[in-house]
C-alpha positions in Angstrom: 1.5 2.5 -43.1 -1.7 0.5 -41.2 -4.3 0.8 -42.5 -7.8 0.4 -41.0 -10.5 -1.7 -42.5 -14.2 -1.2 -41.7 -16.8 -3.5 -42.8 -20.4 -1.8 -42.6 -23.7 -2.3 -44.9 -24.4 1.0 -46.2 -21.8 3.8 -46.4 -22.9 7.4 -46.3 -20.7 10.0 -47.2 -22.5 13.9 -45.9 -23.9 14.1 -42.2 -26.5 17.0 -43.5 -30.1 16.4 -43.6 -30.3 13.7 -46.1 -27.5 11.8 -44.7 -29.1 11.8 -41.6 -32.6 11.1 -42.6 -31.2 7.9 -45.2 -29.1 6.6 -41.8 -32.0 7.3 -39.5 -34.4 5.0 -42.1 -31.5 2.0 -42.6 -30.8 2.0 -38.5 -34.6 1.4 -38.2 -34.3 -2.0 -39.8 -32.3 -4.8 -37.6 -29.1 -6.0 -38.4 -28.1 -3.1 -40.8 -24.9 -1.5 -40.2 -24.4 1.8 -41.4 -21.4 4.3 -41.9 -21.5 7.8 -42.0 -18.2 9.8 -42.9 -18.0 14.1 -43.6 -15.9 15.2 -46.1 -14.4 18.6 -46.3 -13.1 21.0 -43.5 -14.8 21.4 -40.5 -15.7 25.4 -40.9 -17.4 26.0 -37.6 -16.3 25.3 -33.7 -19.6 23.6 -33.4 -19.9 20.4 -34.6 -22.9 19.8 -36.9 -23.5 23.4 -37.6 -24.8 24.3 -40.8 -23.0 27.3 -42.4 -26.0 27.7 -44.8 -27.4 29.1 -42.1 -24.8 30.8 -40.7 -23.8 34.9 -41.6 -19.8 35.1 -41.9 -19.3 38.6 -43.8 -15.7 38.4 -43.3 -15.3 35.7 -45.8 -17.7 36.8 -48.2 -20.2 34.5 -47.4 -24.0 35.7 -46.7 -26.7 33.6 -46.5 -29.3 35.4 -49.1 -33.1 34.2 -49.3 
């Protein structure tokens, strides 16, 4: 099996809000190579969708305020 090695600075596991606000912040400073990996199953046809957000009755799951 090969296996891929990637050398960065900062790894960030979640592409949510936080994820995305921590890489935006470490990109800002120069020379800083960041990572950002998604774990879990892609739930929705659109990419970066937030299912928080998102009404799907027919699996039980309703976003409730």
């Amino acid at each position: 099996m090969d296996v891929e090695r990637i050398h960065t600075d900062v790894l960030i596991i979640g592409s949510g809000p936080i994820g995305c606000t921590y890489a935006r912040t470490l990109l800002e400073q120069p020379g800083i190579q960041v990572t950002m990996v998604d774990m879990g199953s892609q739930q929705s046809s659109i990419k970066g969708e937030n299912l928080k957000n998102v009404q799907l009755p027919h699996l039980g799951l309703e976003h409730t305020s």
